[in-house]
N, C-alpha and C positions, 0 to 999 in steps of 0.2 A: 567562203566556207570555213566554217573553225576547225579548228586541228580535233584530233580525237583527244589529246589532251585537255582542250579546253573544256571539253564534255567535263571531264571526270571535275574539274576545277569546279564545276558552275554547283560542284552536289554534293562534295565527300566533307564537308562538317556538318551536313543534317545529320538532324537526332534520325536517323533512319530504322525506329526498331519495326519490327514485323505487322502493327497495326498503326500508323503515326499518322499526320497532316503531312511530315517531312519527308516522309515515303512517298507520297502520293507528288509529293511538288520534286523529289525525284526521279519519278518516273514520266511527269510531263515536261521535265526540264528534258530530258531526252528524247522525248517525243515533238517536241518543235525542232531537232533537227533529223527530222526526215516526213516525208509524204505518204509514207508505207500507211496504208489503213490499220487498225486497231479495235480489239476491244477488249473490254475489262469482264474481267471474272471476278465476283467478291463472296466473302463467306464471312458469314458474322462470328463474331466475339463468343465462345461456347459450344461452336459446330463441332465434333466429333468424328474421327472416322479411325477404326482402328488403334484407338486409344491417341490419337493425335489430336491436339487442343487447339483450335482458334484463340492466339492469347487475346486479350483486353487492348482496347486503345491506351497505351500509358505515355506519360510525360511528366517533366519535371520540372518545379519552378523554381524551387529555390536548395540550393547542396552544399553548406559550408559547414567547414569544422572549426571552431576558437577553443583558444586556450587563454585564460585568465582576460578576456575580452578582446582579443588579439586575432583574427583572423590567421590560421594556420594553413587551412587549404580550401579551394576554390571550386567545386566539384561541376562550376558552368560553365567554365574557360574550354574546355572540351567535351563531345560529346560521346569519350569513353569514361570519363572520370564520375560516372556512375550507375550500377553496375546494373544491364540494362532489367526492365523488366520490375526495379525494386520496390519494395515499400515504402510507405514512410516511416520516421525517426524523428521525434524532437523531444530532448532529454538528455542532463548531465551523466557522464560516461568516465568512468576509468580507461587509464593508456590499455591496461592487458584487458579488457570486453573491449572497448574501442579494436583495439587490434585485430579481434575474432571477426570482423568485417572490412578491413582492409585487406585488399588484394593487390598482388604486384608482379615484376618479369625480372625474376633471377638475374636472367642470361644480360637484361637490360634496365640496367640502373636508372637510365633518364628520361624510361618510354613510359608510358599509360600501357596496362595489359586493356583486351576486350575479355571481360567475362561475358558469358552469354547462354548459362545454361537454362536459365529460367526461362527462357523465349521459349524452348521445347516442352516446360514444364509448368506450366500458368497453376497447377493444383500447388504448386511449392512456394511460400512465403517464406522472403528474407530482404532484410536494407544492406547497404552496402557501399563502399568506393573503392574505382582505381585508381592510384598515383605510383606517381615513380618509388624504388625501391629507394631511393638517397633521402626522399623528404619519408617514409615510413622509418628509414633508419636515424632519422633527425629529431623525431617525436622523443619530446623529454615526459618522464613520469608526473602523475600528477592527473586533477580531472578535464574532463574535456566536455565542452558545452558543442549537442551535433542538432544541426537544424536541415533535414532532408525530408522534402514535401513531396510526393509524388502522387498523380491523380490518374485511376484507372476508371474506365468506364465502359459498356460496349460501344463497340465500333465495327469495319468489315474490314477484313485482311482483304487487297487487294496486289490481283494477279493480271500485268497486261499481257495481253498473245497481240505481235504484228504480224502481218500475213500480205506474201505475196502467193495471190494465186496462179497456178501452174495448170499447162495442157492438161495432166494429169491431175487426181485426188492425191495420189501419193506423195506423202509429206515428208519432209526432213524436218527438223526440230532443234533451232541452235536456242540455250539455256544460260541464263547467268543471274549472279543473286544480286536484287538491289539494295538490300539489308545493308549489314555490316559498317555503321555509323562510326565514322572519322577517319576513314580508311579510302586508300585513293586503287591499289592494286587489289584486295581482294575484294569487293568484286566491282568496282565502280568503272575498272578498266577491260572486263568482261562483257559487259554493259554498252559502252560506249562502242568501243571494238563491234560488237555485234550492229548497233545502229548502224554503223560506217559499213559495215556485210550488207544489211538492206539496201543501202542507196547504192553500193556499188553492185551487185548485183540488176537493181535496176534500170541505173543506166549499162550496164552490160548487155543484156539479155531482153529483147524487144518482147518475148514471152518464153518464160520458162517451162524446162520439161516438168518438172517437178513443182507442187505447192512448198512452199520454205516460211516458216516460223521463229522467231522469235519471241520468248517469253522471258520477261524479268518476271523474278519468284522471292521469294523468301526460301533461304536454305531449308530443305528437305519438308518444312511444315506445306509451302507454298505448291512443291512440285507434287506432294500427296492429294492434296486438295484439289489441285489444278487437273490433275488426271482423274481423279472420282467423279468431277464435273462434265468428261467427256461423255461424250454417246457410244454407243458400240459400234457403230460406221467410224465415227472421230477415231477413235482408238485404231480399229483397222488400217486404218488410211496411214496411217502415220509408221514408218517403212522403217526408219532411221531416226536416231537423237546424236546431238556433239554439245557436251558442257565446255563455255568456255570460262576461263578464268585468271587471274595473276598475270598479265601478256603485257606488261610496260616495265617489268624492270627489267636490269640486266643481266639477262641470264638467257642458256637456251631454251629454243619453245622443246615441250616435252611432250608428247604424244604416250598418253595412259590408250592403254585396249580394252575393250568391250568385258564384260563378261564372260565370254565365248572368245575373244581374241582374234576368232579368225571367221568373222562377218564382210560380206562384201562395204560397211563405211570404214570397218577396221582397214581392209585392202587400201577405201580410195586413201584414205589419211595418211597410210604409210608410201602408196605411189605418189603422192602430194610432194613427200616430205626431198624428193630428187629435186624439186623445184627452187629449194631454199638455195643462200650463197651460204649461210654459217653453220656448224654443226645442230647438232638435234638428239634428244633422247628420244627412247622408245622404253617404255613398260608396263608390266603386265596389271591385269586390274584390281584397283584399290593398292597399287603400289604406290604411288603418289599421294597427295592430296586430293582426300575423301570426297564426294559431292552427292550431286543431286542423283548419281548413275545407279546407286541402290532403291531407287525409284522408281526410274525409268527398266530397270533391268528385273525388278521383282514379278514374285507370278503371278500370270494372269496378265502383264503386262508384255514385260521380257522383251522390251523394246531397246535394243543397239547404241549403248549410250559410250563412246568413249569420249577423252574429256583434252582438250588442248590449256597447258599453261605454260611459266615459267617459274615451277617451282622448282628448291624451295628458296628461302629468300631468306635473310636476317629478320629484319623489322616487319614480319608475319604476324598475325594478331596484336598489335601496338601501335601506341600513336607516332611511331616511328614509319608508320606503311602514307608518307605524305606524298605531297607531290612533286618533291626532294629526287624521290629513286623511281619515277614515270619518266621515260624516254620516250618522244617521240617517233623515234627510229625502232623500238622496238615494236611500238603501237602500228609503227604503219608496217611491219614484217609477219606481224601477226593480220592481219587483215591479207596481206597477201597472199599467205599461206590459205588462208580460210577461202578467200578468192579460188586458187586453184583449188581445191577441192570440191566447190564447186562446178569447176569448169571441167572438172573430172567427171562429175554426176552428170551435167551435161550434157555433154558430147562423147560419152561412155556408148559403144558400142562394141556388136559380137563382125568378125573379119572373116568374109568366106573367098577364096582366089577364084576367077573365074578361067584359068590357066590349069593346064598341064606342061609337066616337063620345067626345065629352065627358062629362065626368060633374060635376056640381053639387056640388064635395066643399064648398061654405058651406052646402047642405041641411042640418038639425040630424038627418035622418037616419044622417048620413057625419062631419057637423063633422071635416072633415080642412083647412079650407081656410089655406093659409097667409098669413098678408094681408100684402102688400109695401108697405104701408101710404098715406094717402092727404097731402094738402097739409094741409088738416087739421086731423089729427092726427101732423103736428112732419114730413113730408117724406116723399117717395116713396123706392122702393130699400132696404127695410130689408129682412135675410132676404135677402140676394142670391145664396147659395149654393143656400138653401132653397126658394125661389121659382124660383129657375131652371130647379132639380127640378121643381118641380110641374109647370110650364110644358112639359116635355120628356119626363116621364115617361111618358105614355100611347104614346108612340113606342114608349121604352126596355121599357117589360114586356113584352115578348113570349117569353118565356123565354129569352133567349138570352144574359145579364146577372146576373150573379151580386149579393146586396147591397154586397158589399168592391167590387167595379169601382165599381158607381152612387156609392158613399161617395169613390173616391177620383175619381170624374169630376167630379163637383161638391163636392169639398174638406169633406165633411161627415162630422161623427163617425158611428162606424160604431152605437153605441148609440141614437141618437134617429134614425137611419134605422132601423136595427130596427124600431124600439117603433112609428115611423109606417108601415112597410109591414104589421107585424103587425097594425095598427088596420086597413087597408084587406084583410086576409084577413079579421078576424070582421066586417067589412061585408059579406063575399062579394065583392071587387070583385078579390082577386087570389089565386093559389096558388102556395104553396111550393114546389117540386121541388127532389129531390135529384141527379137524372139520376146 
């Protein structure tokens, strides 16, 4: 089985703009590693919805800048160093008009920037490159002979959805963009991450409660599209969304909130988050790194999108985001995260006690009892999460409390609350409901 790094390896120097061949060989490059069925959604070159433009199939054949016959920059050696979306250009140029279409990163003298506004903007013509700030500061005056060919054509933006079907129609919706050409964390490690959610998933769970989605998109053009294409049952059905994205460098994962903030996937994500060994952020929406969530959140929609990453990072939008600052340890932390939160949705039920009064759970009938320990034996207070519970619980089961509340009222992982209320069902002393 290849690491989830390897995924991002096999993809992140496709020309990956929004309408490409290198799109489409990225999204089947990730789709040979897993068994999840699939299918494609496409929209042609022109489609329209809401002033949002299907761009053109473009690509590039040839991108170089000389000077006095001398080759000065290389615009194919990478697949940010032209700037996506562009025209063509073949014609001698002064350094100051040359300049007026070279773009760069301040912050990062020796990266490529991604420019990418034109993918949003197919109605806006312009040529263009990106190179590092030290060879733009290196250009001596004088003319410049620029030869940049690019060929636009119709073609279909396409949008895959994998899908595992659940007991239920009721859907979750995990999102990640395969766009962003020459870039390994935003989002190719989104992407990957989520295929490894399918299969593990799969083999977890012999059939799930829930139907569970994945769709690679194209940033914000892709997730418009892809929802106007639903039906009005699809749309219903679909409960919950979680964008993921940024989740292999090193940093903590960061948990952005819904729209609304306080939705039951806001809950499970946050009960989730007791699961982790490292720290974690938590913030409110659109505090992070922007995504697909004004999409999914918009009206008429207003479907529950909050969004899992590791931002922010240095080498964000640059040819600095390689496979350099992908950790696999971070990749597989992120997946386990996304793991429990599923096994949150799950095995998520409401707790009713079928008792009165107290009950003797140190009986070796029950042996439930948590012991907050004695002087002793080394000091009282130990378990103070887990004791608390005990202590409050007989109140709390009356059905009216889900396990994700009780785990996040008293700050305890959502799996050893499971396992110990499930000990207290085959006691008979409580019942599950799904209401």
């Amino acid at each position: 089985m290849s690491s989830i790094k390897d995924l991002i390896a096999e993809s992140y120097l496709l020309r990956r703009s929004y309408v490409a061949a290198d799109l489409v060989e990225a999204i089947n490059n990730l789709a040979k590693h897993t068994k999840v069925a699939y299918k494609d959604y496409t929209f042609k070159s022109g489609l329209e919805h809401n002033g949002w433009v299907v761009p053109s199939d473009w690509s590039v054949s040839e991108a170089k800048i000389y000077k006095d016959n001398t080759l000065i920059y290389d615009g194919m050696l990478h697949p940010l160093s032209v700037i996506t979306q562009s025209a063509s250009f073949t014609g001698k140029i002064t350094l100051q008009e040359l300049k007026k279409h070279l773009y760069f990163a301040p912050r990062k003298p020796h990266a490529i920037p991604f420019h990418f506004r034109l993918s949003y903007r197919p109605w806006q013509k312009e040529w263009g490159f990106c190179l590092p700030k030290n060879v733009f500061d290196s250009l001596a005056p004088g003319e410049y002979d620029v030869k940049l060919n690019t060929t636009e054509k119709p073609g279909e933006m396409v949008v895959r959805e994998f899908t595992i079907p659940g007991k239920s129609k009721e859907t979750i919706v995990f999102a990640a963009h395969i766009d962003h050409p020459g870039m390994c964390n935003d989002d190719l490690a989104g992407c990957a991450v989520g295929v490894s959610l399918l299969n593990a998933i799969k083999k977890q769970f012999k059939k799930t409660k829930y139907t569970y989605k994945l769709i690679l998109v194209q940033e914000i053009v892709g997730s418009v599209f892809y929802l106007n294409a639903l039906t009005t049952e699809e749309l219903k059905n679909i409960k919950y969304s979680l964008f993921l994205e940024m989740l292999g460098n090193d940093n903590t994962i960061n948990l952005q909130k819904s729209f609304l903030g306080n939705t039951y996937i806001d809950a499970v994500c946050t009960t989730a988050l007791n699961s982790l060994k490292n720290l974690y952020r938590v913030c409110s929406f659109r505090e992070s790194a922007g995504n697909d969530e004004i999409v999914f959140e918009a009206p008429g929609y207003e479907i529950p999108m909050p969004s899992i990453s590791r931002w922010p990072y240095d080498e964000y939008h640059t040819s600095d985001d390689n496979l350099e600052i992908i950790h696999e340890d971070k990749l597989q932390e992120s997946l386990e995260y996304l793991l429990n939160i599923v096994f949150i949705l799950e095995n998520d039920v409401y707790v009713k006690r079928t008792f009165t009064g107290i009950v003797s759970l140190a009986n070796p009938k029950y042996d439930l009892y948590i012991d907050p320990g004695q002087i002793f034996t080394g000091g009282l207070h130990q378990n103070n999460n887990a004791t608390q519970f005990q202590y409050m619980m007989p109140r709390l089961l009356d059905g009216t409390c889900k396990i994700s509340e009780l785990a996040q009222k008293f700050n305890l992982d959502f799996s050893w609350l499971f396992n110990y209320l499930n000990k207290m069902k085959e006691k008979g002393l409580v019942l599950f409901l799904e209401k």
